[in-house]
PDB file as gemmi writes it, atoms N, CA and C in Angstrom:
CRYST1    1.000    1.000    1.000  90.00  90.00  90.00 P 1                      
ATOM      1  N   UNK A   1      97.646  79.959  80.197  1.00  0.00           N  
ATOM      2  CA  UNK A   1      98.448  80.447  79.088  1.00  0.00           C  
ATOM      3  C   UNK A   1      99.911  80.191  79.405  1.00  0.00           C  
ATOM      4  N   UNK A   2     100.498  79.635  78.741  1.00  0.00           N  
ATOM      5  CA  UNK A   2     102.542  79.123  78.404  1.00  0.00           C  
ATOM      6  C   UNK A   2     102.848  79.222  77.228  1.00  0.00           C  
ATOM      7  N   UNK A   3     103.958  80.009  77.554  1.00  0.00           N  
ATOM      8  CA  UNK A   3     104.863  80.085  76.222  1.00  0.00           C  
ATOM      9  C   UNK A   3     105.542  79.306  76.126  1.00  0.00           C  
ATOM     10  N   UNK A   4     105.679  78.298  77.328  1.00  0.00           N  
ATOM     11  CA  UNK A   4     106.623  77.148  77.340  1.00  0.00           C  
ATOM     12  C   UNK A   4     106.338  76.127  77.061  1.00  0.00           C  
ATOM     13  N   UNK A   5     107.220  75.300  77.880  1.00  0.00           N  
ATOM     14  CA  UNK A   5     106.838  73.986  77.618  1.00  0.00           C  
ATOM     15  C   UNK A   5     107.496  72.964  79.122  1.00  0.00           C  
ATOM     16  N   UNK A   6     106.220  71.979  79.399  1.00  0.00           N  
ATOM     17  CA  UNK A   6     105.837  71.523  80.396  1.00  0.00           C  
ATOM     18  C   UNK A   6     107.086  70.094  80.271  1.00  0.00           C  
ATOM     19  N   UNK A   7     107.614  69.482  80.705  1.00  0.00           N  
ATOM     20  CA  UNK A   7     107.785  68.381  80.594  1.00  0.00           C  
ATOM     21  C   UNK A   7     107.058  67.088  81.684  1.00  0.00           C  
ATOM     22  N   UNK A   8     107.441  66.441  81.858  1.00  0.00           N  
ATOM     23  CA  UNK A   8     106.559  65.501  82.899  1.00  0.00           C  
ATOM     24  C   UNK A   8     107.138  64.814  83.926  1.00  0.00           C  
ATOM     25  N   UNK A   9     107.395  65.026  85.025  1.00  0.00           N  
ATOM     26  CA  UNK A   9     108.084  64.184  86.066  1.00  0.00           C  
ATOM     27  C   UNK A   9     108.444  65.545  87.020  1.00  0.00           C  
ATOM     28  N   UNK A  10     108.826  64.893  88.347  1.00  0.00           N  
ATOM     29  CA  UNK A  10     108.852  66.060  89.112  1.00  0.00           C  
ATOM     30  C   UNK A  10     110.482  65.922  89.914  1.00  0.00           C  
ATOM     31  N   UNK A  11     111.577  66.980  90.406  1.00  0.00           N  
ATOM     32  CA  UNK A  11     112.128  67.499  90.836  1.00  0.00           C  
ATOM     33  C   UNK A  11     112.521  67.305  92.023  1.00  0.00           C  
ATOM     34  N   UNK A  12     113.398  65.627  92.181  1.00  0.00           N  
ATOM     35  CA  UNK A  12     113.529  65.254  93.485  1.00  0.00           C  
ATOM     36  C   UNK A  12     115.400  65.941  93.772  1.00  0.00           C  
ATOM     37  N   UNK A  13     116.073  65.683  94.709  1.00  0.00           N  
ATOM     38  CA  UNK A  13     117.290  66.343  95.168  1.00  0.00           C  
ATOM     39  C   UNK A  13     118.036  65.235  94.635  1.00  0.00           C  
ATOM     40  N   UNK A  14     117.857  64.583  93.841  1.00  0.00           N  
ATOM     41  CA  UNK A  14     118.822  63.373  93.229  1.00  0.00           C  
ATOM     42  C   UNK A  14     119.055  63.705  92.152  1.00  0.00           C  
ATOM     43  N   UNK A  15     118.377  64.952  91.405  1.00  0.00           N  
ATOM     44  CA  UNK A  15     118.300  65.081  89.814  1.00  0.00           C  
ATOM     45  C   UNK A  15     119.886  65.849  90.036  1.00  0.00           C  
ATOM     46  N   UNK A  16     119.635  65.538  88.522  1.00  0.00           N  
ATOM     47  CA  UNK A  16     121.417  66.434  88.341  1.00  0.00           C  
ATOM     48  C   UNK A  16     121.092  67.859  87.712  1.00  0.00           C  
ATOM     49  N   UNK A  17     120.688  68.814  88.833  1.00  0.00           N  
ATOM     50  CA  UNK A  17     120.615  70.146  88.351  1.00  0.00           C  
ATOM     51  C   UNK A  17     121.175  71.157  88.509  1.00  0.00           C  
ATOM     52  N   UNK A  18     121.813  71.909  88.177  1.00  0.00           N  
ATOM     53  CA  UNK A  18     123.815  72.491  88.522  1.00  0.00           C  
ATOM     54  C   UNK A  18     123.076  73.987  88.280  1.00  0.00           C  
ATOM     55  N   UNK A  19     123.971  75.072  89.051  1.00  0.00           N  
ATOM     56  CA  UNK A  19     124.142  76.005  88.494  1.00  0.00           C  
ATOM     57  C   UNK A  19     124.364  76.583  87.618  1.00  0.00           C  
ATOM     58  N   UNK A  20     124.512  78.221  87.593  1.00  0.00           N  
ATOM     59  CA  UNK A  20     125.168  78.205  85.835  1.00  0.00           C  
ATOM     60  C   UNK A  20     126.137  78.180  85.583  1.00  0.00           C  
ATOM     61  N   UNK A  21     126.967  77.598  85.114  1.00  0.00           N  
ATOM     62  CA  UNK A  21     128.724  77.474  84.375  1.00  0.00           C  
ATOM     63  C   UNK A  21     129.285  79.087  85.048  1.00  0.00           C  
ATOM     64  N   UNK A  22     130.795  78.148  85.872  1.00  0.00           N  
ATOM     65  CA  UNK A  22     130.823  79.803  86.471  1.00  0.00           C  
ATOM     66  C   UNK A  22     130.322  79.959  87.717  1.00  0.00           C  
ATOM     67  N   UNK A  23     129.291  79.456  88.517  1.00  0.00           N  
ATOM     68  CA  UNK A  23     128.921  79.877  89.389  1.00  0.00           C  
ATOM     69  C   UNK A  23     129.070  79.140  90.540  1.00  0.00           C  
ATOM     70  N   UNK A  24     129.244  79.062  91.975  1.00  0.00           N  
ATOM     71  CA  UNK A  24     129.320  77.934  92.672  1.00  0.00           C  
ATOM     72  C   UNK A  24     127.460  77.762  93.759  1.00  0.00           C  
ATOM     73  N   UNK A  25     127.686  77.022  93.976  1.00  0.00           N  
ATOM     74  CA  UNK A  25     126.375  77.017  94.469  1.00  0.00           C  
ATOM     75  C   UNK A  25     125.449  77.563  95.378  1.00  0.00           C  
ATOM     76  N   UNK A  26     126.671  78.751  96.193  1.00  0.00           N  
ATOM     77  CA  UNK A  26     126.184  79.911  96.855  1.00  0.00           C  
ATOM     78  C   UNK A  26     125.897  81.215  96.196  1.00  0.00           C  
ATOM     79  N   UNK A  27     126.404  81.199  94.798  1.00  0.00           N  
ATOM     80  CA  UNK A  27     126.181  82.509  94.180  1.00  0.00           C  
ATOM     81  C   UNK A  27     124.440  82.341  93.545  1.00  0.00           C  
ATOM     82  N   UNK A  28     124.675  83.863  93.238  1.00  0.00           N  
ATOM     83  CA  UNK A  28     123.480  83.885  92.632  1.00  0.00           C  
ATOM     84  C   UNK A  28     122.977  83.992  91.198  1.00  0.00           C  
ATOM     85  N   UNK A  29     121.795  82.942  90.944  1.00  0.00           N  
ATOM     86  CA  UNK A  29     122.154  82.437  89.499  1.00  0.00           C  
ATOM     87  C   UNK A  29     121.623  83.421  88.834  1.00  0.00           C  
ATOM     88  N   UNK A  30     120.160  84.279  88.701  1.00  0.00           N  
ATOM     89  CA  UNK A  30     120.122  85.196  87.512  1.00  0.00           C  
ATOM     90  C   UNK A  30     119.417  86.539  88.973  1.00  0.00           C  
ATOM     91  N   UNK A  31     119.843  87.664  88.323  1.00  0.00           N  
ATOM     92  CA  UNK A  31     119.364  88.780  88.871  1.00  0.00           C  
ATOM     93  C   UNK A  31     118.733  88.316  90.220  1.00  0.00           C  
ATOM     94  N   UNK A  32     119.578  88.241  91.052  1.00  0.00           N  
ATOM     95  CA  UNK A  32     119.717  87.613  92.723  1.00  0.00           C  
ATOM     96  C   UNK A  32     118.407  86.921  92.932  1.00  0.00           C  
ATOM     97  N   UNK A  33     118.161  86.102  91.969  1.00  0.00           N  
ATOM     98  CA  UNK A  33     117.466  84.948  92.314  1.00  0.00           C  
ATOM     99  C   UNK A  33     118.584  83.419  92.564  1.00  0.00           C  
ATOM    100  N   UNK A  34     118.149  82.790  93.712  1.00  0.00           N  
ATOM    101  CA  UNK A  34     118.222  81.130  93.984  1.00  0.00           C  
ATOM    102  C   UNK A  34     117.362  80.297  93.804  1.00  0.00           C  
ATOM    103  N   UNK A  35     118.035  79.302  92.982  1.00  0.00           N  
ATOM    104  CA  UNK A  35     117.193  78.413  92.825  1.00  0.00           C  
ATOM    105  C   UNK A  35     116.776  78.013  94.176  1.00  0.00           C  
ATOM    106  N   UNK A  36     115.443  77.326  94.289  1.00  0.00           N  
ATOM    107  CA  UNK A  36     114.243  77.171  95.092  1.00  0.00           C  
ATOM    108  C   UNK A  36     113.690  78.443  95.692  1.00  0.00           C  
ATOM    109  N   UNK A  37     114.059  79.457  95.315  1.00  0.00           N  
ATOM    110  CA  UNK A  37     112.918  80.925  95.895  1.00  0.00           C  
ATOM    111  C   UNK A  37     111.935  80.715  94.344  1.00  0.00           C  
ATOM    112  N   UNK A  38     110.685  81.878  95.634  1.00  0.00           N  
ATOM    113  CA  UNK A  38     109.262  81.094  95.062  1.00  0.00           C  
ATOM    114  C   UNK A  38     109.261  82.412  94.258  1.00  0.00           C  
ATOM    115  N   UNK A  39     108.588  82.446  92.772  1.00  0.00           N  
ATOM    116  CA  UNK A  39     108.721  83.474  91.861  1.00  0.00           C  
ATOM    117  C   UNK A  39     106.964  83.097  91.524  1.00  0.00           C  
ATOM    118  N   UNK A  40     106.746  84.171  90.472  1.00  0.00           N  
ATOM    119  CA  UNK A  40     105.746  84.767  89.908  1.00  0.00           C  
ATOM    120  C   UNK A  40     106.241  84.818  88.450  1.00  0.00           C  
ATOM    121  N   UNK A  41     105.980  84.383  87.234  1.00  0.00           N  
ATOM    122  CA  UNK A  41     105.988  84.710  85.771  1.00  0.00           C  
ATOM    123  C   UNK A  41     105.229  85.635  85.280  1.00  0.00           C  
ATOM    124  N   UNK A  42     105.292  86.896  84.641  1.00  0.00           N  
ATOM    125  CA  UNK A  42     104.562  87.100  83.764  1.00  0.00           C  
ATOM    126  C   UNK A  42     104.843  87.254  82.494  1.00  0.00           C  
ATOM    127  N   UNK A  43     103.840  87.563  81.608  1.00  0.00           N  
ATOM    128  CA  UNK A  43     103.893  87.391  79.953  1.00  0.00           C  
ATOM    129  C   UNK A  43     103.067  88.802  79.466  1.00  0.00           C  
ATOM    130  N   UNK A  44     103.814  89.952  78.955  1.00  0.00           N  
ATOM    131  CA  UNK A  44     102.588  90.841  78.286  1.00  0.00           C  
ATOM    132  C   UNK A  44     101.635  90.974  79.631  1.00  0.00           C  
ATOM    133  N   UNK A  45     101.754  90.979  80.821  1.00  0.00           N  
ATOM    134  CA  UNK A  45     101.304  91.552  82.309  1.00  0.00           C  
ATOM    135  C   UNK A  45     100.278  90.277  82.576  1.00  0.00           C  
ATOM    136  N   UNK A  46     100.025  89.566  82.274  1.00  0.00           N  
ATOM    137  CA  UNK A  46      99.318  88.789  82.487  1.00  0.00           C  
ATOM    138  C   UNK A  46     100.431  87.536  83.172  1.00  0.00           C  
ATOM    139  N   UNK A  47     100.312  87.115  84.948  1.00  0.00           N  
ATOM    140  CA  UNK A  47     100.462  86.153  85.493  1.00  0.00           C  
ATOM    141  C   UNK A  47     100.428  84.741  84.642  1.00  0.00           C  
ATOM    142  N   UNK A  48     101.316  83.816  84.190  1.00  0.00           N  
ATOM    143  CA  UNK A  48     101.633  82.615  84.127  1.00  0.00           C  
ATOM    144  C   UNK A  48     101.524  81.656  85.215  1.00  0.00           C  
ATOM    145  N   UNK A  49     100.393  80.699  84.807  1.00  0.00           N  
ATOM    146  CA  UNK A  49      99.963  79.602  85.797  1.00  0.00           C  
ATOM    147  C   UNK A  49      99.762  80.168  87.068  1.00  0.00           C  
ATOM    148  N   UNK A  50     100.666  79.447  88.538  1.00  0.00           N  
ATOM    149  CA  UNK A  50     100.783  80.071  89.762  1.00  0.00           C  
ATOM    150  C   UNK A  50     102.048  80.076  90.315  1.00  0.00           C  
ATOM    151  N   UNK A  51     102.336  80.773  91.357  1.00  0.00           N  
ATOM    152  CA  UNK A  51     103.659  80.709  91.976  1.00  0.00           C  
ATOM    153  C   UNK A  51     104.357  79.422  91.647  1.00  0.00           C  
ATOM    154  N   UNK A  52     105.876  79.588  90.712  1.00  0.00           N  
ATOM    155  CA  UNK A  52     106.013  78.664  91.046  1.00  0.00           C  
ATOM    156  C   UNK A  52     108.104  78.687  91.846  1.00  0.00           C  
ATOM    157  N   UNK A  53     108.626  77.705  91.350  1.00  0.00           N  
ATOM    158  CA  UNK A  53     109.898  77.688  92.244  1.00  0.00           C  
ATOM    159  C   UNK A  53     111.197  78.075  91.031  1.00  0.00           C  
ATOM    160  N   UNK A  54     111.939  78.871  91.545  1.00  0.00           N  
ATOM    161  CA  UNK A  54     113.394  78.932  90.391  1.00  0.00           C  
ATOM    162  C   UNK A  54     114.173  78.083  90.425  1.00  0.00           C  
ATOM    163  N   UNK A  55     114.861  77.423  89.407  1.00  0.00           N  
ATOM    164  CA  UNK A  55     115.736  76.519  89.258  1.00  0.00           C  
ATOM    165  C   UNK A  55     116.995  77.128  88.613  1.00  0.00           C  
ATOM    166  N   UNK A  56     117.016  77.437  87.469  1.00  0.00           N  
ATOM    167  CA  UNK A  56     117.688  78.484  86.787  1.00  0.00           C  
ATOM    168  C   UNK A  56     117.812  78.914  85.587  1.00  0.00           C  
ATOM    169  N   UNK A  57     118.497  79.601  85.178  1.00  0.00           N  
ATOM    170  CA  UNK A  57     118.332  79.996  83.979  1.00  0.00           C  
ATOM    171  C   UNK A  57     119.295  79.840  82.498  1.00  0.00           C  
ATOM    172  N   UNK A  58     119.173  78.741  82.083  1.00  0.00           N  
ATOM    173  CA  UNK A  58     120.595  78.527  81.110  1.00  0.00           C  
ATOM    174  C   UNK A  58     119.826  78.530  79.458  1.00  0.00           C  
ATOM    175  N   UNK A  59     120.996  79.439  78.484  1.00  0.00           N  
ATOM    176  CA  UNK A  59     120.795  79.624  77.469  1.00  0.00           C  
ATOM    177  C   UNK A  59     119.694  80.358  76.772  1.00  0.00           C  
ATOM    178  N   UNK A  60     119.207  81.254  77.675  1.00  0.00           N  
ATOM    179  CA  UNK A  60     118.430  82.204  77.189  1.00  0.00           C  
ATOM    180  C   UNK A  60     116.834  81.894  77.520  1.00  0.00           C  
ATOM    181  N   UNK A  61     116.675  80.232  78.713  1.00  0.00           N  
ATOM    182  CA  UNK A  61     115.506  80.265  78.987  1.00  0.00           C  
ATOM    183  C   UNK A  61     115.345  79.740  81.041  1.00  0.00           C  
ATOM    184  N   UNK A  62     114.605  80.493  80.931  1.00  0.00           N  
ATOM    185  CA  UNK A  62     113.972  80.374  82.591  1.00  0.00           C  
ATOM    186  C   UNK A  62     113.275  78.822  82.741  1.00  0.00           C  
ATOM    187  N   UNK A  63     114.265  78.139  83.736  1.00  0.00           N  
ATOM    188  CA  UNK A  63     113.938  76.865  84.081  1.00  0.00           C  
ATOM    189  C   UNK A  63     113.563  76.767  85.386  1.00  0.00           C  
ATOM    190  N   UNK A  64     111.541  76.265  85.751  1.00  0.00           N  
ATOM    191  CA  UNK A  64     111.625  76.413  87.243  1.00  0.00           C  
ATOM    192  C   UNK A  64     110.327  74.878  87.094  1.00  0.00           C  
ATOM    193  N   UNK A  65     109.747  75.573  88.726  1.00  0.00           N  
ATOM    194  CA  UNK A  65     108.761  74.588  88.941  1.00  0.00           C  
ATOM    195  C   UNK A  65     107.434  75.300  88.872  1.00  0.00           C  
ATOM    196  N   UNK A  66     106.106  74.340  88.330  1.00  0.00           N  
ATOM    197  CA  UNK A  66     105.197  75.323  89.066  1.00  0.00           C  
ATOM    198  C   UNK A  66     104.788  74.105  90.333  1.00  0.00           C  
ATOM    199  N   UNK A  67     103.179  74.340  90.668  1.00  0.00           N  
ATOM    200  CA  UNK A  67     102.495  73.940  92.067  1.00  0.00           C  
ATOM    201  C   UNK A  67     102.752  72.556  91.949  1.00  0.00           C  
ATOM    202  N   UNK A  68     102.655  71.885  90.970  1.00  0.00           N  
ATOM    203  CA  UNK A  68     102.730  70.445  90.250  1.00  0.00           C  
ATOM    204  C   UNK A  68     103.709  69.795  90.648  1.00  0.00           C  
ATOM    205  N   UNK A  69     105.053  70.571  90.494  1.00  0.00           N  
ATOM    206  CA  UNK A  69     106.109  69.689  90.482  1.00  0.00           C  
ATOM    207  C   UNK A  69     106.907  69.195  89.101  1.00  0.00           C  
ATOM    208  N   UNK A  70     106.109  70.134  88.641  1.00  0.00           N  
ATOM    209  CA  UNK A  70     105.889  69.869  86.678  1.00  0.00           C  
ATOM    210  C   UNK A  70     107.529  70.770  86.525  1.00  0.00           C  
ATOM    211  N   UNK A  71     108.853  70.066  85.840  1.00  0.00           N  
ATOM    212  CA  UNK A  71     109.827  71.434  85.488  1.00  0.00           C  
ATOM    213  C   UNK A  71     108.788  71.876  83.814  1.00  0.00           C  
ATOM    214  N   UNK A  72     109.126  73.182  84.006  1.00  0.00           N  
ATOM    215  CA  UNK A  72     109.303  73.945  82.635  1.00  0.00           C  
ATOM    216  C   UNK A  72     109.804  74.805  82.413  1.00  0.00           C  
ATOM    217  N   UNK A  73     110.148  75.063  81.266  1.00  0.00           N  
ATOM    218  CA  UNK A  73     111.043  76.114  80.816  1.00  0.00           C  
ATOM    219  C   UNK A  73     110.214  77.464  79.852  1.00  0.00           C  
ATOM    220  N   UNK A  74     110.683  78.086  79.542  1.00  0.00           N  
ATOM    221  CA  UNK A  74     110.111  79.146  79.150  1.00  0.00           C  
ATOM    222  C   UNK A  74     111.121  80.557  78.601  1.00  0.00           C  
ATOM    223  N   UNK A  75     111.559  81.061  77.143  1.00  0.00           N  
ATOM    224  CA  UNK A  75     112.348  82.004  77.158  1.00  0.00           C  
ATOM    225  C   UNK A  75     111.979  82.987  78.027  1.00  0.00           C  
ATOM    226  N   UNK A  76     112.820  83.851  77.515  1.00  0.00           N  
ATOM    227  CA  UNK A  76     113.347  85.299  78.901  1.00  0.00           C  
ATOM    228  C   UNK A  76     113.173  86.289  77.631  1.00  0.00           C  
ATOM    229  N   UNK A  77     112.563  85.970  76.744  1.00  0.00           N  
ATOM    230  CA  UNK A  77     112.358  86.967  75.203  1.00  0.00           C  
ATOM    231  C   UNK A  77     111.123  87.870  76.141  1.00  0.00           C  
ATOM    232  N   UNK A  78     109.987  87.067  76.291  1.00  0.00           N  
ATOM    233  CA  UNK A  78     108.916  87.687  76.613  1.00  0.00           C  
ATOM    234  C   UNK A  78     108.443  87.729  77.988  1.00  0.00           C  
ATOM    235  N   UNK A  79     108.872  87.412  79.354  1.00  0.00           N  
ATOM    236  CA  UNK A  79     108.916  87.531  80.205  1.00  0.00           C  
ATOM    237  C   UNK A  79     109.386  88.176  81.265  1.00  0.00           C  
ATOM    238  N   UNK A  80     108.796  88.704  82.639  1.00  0.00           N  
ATOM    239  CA  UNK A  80     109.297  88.977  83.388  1.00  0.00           C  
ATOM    240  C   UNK A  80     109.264  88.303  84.644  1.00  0.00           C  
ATOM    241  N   UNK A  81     110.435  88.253  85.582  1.00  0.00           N  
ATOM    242  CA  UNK A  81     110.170  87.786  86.603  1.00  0.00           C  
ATOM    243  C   UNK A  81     109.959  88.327  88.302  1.00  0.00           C  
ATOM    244  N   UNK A  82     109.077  87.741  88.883  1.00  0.00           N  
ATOM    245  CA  UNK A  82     109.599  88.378  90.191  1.00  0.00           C  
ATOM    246  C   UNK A  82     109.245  87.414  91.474  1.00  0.00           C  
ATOM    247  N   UNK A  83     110.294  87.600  92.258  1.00  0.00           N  
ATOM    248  CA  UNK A  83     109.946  86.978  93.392  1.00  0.00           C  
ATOM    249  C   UNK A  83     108.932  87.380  94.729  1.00  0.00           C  
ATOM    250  N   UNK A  84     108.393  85.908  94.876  1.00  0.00           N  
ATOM    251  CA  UNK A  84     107.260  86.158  95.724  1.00  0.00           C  
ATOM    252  C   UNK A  84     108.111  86.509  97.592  1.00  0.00           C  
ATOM    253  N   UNK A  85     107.690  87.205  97.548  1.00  0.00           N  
ATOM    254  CA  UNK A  85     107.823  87.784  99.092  1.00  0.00           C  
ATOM    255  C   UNK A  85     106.417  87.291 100.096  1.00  0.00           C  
ATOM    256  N   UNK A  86     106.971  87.329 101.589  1.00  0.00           N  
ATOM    257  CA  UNK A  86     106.174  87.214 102.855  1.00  0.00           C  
ATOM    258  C   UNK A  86     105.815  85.873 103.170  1.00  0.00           C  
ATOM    259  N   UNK A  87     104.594  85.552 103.072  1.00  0.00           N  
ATOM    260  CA  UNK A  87     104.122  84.280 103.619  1.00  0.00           C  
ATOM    261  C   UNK A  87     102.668  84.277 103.200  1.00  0.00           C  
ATOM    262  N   UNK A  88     102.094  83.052 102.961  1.00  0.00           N  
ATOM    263  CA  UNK A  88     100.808  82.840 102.245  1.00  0.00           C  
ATOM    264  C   UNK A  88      99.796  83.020 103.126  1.00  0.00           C  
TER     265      UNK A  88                                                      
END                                                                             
């Protein structure tokens, strides 16, 4: 189940992916998340896909990775987020 939307190609360190306007690249981009910490989505309590990675969050939608490598985005209307803690 996604409320989002998947695009296709995956997330090498060459892409041009910036913080949020305002921020420098040590701050923290939404509610002390960094991009590349590993998060959890949910929707209405129900888990979205699997762990995946934060990228950030611009214009009212949550931009990350999931297991794939897949970016997608997804509003912040119906979601919550949280980051995965410990070790697998």
């Amino acid at each position: 189940m996604s409320n989002g939307h998947t695009f296709e190609g995956n997330v090498n360190s060459s892409d041009n992916i910036t913080p949020l306007e305002g921020a420098s690249s040590n701050d923290f981009d939404f509610n002390g998340l960094r991009r590349g910490d590993r998060i959890q989505i949910f929707s209405f309590g129900n888990q979205i896909d699997e762990n995946g990675t934060f990228i950030h969050v611009q214009d009212g939608f949550l931009i990350w990775t999931d297991s794939s490598d897949n970016i997608n985005t997804i509003s912040l209307d119906a979601i919550s987020i949280s980051r995965v803690t410990g070790t697998a």
